[in-house]
N, C-alpha and C positions, 0 to 999 in steps of 0.2 A: 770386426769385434768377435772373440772366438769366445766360449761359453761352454757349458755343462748341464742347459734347460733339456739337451735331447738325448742325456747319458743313458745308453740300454736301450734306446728303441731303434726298430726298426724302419729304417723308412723306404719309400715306395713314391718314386716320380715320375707321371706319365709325359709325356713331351720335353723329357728333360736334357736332349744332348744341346737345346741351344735356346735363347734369349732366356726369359725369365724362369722357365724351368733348368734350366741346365745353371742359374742362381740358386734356384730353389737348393736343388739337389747338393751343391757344393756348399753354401750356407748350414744344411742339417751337418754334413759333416764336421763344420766349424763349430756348429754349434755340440757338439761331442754325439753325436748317433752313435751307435754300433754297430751298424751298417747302412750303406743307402743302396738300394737296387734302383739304376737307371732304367727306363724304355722309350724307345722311339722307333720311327719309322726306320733311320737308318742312326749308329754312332756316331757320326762325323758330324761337328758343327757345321751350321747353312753359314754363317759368317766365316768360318776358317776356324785352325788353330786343334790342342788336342781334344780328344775326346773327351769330355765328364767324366767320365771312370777314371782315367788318367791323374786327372786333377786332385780327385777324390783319395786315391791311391796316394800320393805327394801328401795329402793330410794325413796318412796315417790309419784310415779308414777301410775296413771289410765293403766292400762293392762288385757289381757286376752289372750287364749291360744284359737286357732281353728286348729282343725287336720286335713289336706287337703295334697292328693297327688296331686303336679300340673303340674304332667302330665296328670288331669284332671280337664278339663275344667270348668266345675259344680261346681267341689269345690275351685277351684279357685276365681270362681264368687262368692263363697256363704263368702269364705275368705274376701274377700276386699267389701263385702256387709254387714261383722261384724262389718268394722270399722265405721259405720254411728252409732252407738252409742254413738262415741265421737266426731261427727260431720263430717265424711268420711276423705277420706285419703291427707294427704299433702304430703307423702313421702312415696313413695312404694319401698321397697331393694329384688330386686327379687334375691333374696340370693341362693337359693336351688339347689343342684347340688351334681353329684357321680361322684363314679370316675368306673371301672374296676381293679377286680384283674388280668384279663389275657388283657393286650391292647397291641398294636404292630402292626405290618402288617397284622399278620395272626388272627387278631380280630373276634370273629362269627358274622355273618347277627345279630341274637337274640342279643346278647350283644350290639351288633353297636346301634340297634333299639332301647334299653330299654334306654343305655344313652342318645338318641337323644332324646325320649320322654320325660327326666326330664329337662334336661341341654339346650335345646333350645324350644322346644313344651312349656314347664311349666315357661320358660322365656317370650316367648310372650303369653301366655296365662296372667299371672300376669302384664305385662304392658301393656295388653287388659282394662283390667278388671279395673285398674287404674287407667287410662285412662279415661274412659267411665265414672267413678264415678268422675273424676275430672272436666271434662267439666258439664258435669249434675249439679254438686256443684258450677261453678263458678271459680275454683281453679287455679292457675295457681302454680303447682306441680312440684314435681320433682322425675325422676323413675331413680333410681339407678341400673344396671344391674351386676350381676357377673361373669366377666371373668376371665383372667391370665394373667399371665405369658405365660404360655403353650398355648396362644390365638394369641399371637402375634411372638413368635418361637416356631416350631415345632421340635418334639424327637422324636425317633423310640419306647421308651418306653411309645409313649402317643398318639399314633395316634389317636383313636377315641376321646379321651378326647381333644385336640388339634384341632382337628377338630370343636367339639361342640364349643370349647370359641371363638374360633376365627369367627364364626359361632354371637356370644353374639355379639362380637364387631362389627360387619357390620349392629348388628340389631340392635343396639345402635347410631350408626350413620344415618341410615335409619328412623327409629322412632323419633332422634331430627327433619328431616326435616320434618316428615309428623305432629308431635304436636307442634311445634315450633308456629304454626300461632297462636293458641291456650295458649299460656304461657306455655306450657306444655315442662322442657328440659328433657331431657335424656341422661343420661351418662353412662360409665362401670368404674369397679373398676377392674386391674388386679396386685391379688395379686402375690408377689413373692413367694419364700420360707419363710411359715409361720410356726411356733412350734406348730400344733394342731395333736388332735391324728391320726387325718386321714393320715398327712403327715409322722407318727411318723410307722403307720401299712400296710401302701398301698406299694406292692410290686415293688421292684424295686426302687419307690421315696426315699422310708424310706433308703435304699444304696445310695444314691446320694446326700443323704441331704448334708453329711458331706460335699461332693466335693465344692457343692452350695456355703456352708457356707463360707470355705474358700477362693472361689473366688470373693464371694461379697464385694465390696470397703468397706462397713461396720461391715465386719468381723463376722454378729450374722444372724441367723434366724429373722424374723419378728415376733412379739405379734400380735395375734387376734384382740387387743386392740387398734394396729395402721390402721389395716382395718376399724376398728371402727371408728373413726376418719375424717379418709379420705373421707370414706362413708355419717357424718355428714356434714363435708364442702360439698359435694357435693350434699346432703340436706338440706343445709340451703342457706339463703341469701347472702350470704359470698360470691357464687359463681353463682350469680343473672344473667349475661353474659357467663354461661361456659354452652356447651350442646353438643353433638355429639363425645364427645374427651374417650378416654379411660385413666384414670389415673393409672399409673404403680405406684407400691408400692411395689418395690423389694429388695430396699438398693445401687438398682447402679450395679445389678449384668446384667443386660440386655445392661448394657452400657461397659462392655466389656468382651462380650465373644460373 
């Protein structure tokens, strides 16, 4: 469904050349942006196929692609300092985030550390950075955070990951009160079980999916494309009084189990 909720802003997607971010990103442009600045570790989809920017371009959309890991800071800044090309950012979807092949109880120190540095470090590093460009610009913005499912209940197969989102969402609620006086909201997106490839190869979820699925009141996994979505209402004016809240996009499965 293509729309007009994100005419004139700019947006800004961290993790965005593949699964749910790389919806995200091509979603704002359907949804009418004026530009989306892609980032990731590298452009090239982990699944195949062209780049987001590509896609984005085919819409008709101002776009470019900046490669930043944001679990540093530097390029984080240097990311959301691209988007002053298209006149700085209205909307920043601090998308990016890993998972672990080995998570559980007995998770390593190393592995704990690395996730935290991506999944929460590169979360408020990107609504730093967003921030800062938005007050400087005048903008009264909106930063989109990415958490879960897995943020708001916790599994034995997800401890550190669970940990991080849940982690996103108190920093979501924290950062509406401290930008709020500013126009500045802030919210989190937590998705449920979505059909991307991550969820399709990551140990242990990829067995569970099925169970998910068929517990969920709506019977299917979630499309990239409804995170997408969700993600634009909560970047657009649509949702002009909404700030601090985490929006679940699960199908109904958190609501009973």
């Amino acid at each position: 469904m293509n729309t007009n909720i994100l005419q004139n802003k700019v947006v800004v997607v961290t993790g965005g050349s593949s699964g749910i971010g790389r919806a995200i990103a091509i979603n704002a442009a359907r949804h009418g942006a004026k530009a989306v600045v892609v980032s990731d570790i590298s452009p090239d989809p982990r699944e195949g196929g062209v780049p987001t920017t590509d896609e984005i371009k085919a819409l008709g959309v101002a776009t470019t692609f900046v490669k930043a890991d944001v679990s540093k800071k530097e390029e984080v800044d240097a990311l959301v300092e691209a988007a002053s090309e298209f006149g700085g950012v209205d909307v920043m979807v601090a998308n990016a985030g890993i998972s672990l092949k080995a998570d559980g109880p007995d998770v390593s120190a190393d592995d704990f550390r690395k996730l935290l540095a991506v999944n929460l470090d590169g979360t408020l590093f990107s609504a730093q950075a967003a921030a800062r460009q938005m007050k400087a610009n005048g903008k009264k913005g909106s930063i989109v955070l990415m958490a879960s499912m897995g943020g708001l209940s916790g599994a034995g197969i997800t401890v550190a990951y669970s940990t991080s989102k849940g982690g996103v969402v108190l920093m979501a609620k924290s950062l509406a009160d401290a930008l709020g006086p500013d126009g500045i909201r802030v919210n989190a997106v937590a998705p449920g079980t979505i059909d991307t490839h991550l969820l399709r190869t990551a140990p242990g979820i990829a067995e569970a999916a099925e169970g998910f699925r068929l517990r969920t009141p709506l019977r299917r996994l979630g499309q990239p494309s409804e995170i997408g979505d969700a993600v634009a209402f909560l970047g657009s004016d649509l949702s002009s009084y909404v700030t601090g809240t985490a929006l679940l996009v699960d199908g109904g499965l958190l609501a009973v189990i």
